[in-house]
Every structure is written in structure tokens, then in C-alpha cells.
N, C-alpha and C positions, 0 to 999 in steps of 0.2 A: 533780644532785649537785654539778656545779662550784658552781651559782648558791651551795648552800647552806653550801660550804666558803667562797667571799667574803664571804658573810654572818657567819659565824663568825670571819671574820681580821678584819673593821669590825668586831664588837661589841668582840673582844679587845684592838682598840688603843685601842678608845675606852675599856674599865675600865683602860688601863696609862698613859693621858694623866691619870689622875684619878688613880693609885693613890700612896698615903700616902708622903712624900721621907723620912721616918724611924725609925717605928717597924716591926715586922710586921704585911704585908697578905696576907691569904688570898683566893687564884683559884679556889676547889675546881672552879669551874666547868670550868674549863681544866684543871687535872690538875694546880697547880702552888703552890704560899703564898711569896708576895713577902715577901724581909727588905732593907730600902735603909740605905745610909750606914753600914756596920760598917766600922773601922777596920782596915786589913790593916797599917799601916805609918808610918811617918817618911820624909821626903825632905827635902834640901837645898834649898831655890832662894836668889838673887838678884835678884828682880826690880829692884830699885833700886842692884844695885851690892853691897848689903848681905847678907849671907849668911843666913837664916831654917828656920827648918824647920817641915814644914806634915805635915798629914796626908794620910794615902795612904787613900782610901774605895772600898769594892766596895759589890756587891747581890750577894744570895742568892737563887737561885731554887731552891727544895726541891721532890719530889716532892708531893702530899701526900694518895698511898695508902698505909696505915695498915701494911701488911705491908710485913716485909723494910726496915724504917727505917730502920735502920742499915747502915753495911758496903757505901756501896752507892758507884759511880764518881762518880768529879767532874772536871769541867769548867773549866778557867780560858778565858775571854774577853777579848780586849784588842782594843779596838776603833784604828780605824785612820782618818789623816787629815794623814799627812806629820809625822810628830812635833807639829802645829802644834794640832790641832783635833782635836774629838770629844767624848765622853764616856759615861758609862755611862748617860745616857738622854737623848735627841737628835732630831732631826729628820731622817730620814733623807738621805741625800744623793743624788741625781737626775744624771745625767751618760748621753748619749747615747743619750736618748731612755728610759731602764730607774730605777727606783725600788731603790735599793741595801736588801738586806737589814742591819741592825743587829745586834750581836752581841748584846743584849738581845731580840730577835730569834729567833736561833738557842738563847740558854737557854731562850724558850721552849717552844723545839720539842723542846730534850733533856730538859728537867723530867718530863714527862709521860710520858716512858719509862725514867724509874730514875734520871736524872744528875743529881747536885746541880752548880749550873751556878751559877759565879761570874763577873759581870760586873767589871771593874775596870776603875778611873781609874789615870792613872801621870804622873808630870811633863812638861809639854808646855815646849816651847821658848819661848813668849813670858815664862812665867816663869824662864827662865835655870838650868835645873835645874846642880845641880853632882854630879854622880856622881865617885865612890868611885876608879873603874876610871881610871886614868891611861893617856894615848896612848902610853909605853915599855910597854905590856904586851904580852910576846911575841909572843901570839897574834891578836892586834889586825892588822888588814889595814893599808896603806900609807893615807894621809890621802885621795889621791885615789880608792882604790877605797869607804874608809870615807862617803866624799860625793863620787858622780860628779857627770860635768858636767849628765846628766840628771836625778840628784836634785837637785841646783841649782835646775834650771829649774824642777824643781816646787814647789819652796822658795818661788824668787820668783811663781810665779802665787798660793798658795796665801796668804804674804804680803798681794800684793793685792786679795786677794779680801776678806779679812780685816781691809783696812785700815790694816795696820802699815806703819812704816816701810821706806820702801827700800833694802836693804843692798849694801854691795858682794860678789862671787864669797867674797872671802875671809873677810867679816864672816858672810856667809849656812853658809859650811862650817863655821865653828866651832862655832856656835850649834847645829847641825842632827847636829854630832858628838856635842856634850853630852847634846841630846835623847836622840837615839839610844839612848847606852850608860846614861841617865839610864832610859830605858823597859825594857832588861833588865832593868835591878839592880830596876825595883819589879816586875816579872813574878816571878821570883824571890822576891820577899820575900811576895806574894801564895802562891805556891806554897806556900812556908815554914809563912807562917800557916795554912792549910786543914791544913796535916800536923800543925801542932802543936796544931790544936782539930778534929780529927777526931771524937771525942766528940761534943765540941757540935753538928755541924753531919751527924752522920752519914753521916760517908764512909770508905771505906777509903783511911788513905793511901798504900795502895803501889800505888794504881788511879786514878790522875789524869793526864788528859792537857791539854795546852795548845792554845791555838789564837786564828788574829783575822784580819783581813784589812790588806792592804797594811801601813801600820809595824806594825800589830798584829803580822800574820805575823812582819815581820822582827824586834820584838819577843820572841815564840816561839824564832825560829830562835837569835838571838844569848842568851837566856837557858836554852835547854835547850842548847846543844853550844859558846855560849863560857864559861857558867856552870855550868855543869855541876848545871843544876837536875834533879833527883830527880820524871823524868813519865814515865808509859809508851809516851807517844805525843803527836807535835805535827802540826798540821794549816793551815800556813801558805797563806790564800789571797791569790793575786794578791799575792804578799810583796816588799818591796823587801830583796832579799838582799842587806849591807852589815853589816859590822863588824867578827866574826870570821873570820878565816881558816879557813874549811871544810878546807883541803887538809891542815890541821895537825892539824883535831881528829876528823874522821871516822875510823872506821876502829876506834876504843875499844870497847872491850865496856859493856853497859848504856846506849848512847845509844838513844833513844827512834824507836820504827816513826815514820814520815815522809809523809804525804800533802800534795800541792804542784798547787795549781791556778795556772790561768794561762787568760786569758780570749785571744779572739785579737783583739780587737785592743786588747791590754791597754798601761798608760803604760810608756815606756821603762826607767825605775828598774826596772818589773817584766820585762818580755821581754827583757831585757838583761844582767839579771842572775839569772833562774831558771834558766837552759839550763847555766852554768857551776855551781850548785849541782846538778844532774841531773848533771851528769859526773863532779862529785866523788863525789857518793853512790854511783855505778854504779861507778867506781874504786874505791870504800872497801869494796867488796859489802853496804855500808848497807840498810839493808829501808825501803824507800822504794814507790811509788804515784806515779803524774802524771796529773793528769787535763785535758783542755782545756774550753776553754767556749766554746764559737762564737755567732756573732752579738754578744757582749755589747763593749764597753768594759772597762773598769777598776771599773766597777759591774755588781752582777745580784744577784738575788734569790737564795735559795732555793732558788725552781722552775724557777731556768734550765736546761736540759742539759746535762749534764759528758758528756763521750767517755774514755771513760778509755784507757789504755794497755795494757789486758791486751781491749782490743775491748767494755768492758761502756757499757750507754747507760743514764744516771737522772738524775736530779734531783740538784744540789748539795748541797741536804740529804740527800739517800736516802744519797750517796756518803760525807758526812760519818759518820751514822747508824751505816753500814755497817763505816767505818773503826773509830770508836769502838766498836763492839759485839765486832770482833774483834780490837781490842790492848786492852780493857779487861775 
């Protein structure tokens, strides 16, 4: 049985390395029909100094069993890579020995059971995004919490690794603040868009939930409760919590059921900053979930082990699955 489920995940990635960058591709095999490069959006960048606006592109991953077409949950995905890197179809990224699940990935693991599952791009920081949300806004956390010293640090590895130039602490905060609040507002506008072409895309919108890993997460967290984006549920994993001020906005009616993993030996930005998001939420009597994931790094699959908090034991996905099937 195992052999024949890894036989099934090779055939699947090798039709999704081939499959069409822009028109609609049908999976029926997999339970799912590919749409790439629809337009969710506008963004600002500067990459040259110069102020531009570019377009913002998702992928659609649809069911595609004929019953029940309509009306049915959807999915927002924002993939994760320190504000710097990523994108809606990628190479996955490897770290500590474990092959990192992709949020392209996980749509297709929710297509196939009823979710219309939207992968999105959002402005990364080498293009100098210029977001909207100005650093005097209330609820906005102090500069140092909004870019700790550890997201710093991962600022500059992630820099290097990529080639870019060297920057100083303070040139690197800036930039990585832009990112940041640059990644809400298009989570956000992503949201927007799915609710106002519900029709098209058949979903119900008052049944969408968000969700991505590391900035993705934090992406999620800062556009559902500092934006007050309109999802039933957000599912932040291994999130780098940073932007808005949790202590100010929990606690409102209509903020969204909360699932929060955290791997153990997960990077600082993350174990550092999820423990004080759990206390806020536990303070706020917020409906929240924690789940751990042992063995793994700041990477892991799918089918890693989650330990949850209320004593239950499954799969990352199962837990995901799980979450989503009961707040949606």
C-alpha cells in the first residue's frame, strides 16, 4: 500500500512539473483541474527606486466532481520564504535532513475533497514592495518587535543564499517591514477577490479559510486579525508572528477559529514568537488549536506527526484536514 501511495505522489508531481503556466489544465486523474496565472490583484513595488505596479497572480485548484459544484469551501495558500522567496510553483525547499511540503502541495491534497484551493504570489522584498499600511498605525507592534533580531538573522542568511547584496541591521529591518505588511494587504486582496467571483470559481464566500507556512503563516495572521479580512478560519504553520499587535485585536467577535503549529526544533523568528501568540489567544478566550511536530526543523512534510494539545496524534495534513472540515 505504501509502495503504491509513492508511486502515486511521483506520477502526480511529474503531471504538475509539465502542467500548462496559463491557460486551464484538467488532473481528473487526481480528483482536481488546474487554473494558473489569474489575476487576484495590483501591487506597488520599486524595484529601482521608481514606484510601478505589477500584477498580483494565484492558481486555482478546483474540485473536479461534477456534484455539489458550487457552494463549496475555499482555500487561500501563501506560501512562505522570509518575505524574500518562494512562489506559487517551486522547488521545494530541503532543510534538516526532511523535504518541505509546498503550499501547491497541500491545494492538492484539499481539491480532492470539496475545497477550491487558491495558491497565491504576494510582493516579496527584493522588489521593494510599498504597502498602503503606514508604521503610525495603531495597531502595528513597535519596529523592534515588527523585525526582531532573529528575523534579522534570517533575513541575512536567506539574503545570502540568494545572492543579494549585503545589508546593514537597519537597511535589512526596513525592507523586511515593507515586505511584511506588503504580504498582508495582498493576502487580503486575494481574499477579496475569491468573495467577489464566487460565482465564477464556485465557492461559498462566507466559507473561506486562510492559511501557509512560516511568512505565509505570518502573512495569514497579520491579514485576518490586523486586517480584519472576512475568513472563517486561519491555519498558520511554523508562522513568524510579527506585525500586528495580537494584545489589541484579539478578543473581537468574528475573528477567525486558529490552528498554530510549531515544529520542535523550529527557527527562532518561529519558537520565539509563537508561545506569546498562545498566551494572547488563551487570554482573549480566542478558539484556537496548537499542535507540535517533533523530530522535524523549520521544514516537514505533510506526513510528519503533529502531537496536538488536546492529546490527539496524525499527520499534519490529517490535522489540517481536520481543522478545515470543522470551522468550515
Amino acid at each position: 500500500m505504501m509502495q503504491a501511495l509513492r508511486m502515486l505522489s511521483a506520477i502526480l508531481l511529474t503531471v504538475m512539473s509539465f502542467a500548462d503556466s496559463s491557460p486551464a489544465a484538467a488532473n481528473p486523474a487526481f480528483g482536481y483541474m488546474l487554473e494558473t496565472d489569474v489575476i487576484y490583484g495590483q501591487g506597488v513595488i520599486a524595484p529601482d527606486g521608481v514606484a510601478e505596479i505589477r500584477d498580483l497572480r494565484l492558481d486555482v485548484y478546483r474540485p473536479n466532481d461534477p456534484v455539489d459544484a458550487s457552494n463549496r469551501p475555499a482555500v487561500i495558500l501563501i506560501h512562505g520564504g522570509a518575505y524574500y522567496r518562494g512562489g506559487r510553483r517551486q522547488s521545494p525547499f530541503r532543510g534538516d535532513g526532511a523535504v518541505h511540503s509546498r503550499q501547491e502541495d497541500y491545494a492538492r491534497m484539499f481539491a480532492p475533497l470539496g475545497y477550491v484551493a487558491f495558491v497565491i504570489e504576494y510582493r516579496l522584498a527584493p522588489e521593494q514592495p510599498v504597502p498602503e499600511i503606514q508604521l503610525d498605525h495603531p495597531n502595528l507592534q513597535d519596529v523592534a518587535l515588527m523585525a526582531p533580531d532573529s528575523g534579522i538573522e534570517r533575513t541575512h542568511y536567506v539574503r545570502e543564499a540568494m545572492g543579494l547584496l549585503v545589508l546593514s541591521d537597519e537597511e535589512a529591518r526596513q525592507i523586511s517591514i515593507a515586505a511584511l505588511l506588503a504580504a498582508a494587504e495582498d493576502a487580503k486582496k486575494a481574499v477579496d477577490f475569491v468573495q467577489a467571483n464566487a460565482d465564477r470559481f464556485g465557492v461559498d464566500p462566507e466559507r473561506i479559510a486562510m492559511g501557509g507556512h512560516s511568512a505565509g503563516g505570518g502573512a495569514a495572521i497579520n491579514a485576518a486579525f490586523g486586517l480584519g479580512t472576512d475568513v472563517k478560519a486561519i491555519f498558520p504553520l511554523s508562522p513568524a508572528v510579527a506585525g500586528f499587535d495580537l494584545t489589541k485585536l484579539l478578543g473581537r467577535p468574528g475573528l477567525p477559529a486558529t490552528l498554530v503549529m510549531q515544529s520542535q526544533n523550529d527557527l527562532p523568528i518561529s519558537s520565539d514568537t509563537i508561545p506569546p501568540m498562545i498566551a494572547a489567544m488563551r487570554q482573549a478566550g480566542h478558539p484556537y488549536e496548537f499542535a507540535w511536530v517533533p523530530g522535524f526543523g523549520h521544514f516537514y512534510p505533510t506526513g510528519a506527526v503533529s502531537l496536538g494539545d488536546d492529546a490527539s496524534r496524525m499527520s499534519v495534513g490529517e490535522r489540517v484536514i481536520r481543522f478545515l472540515d470543522e470551522n468550515l
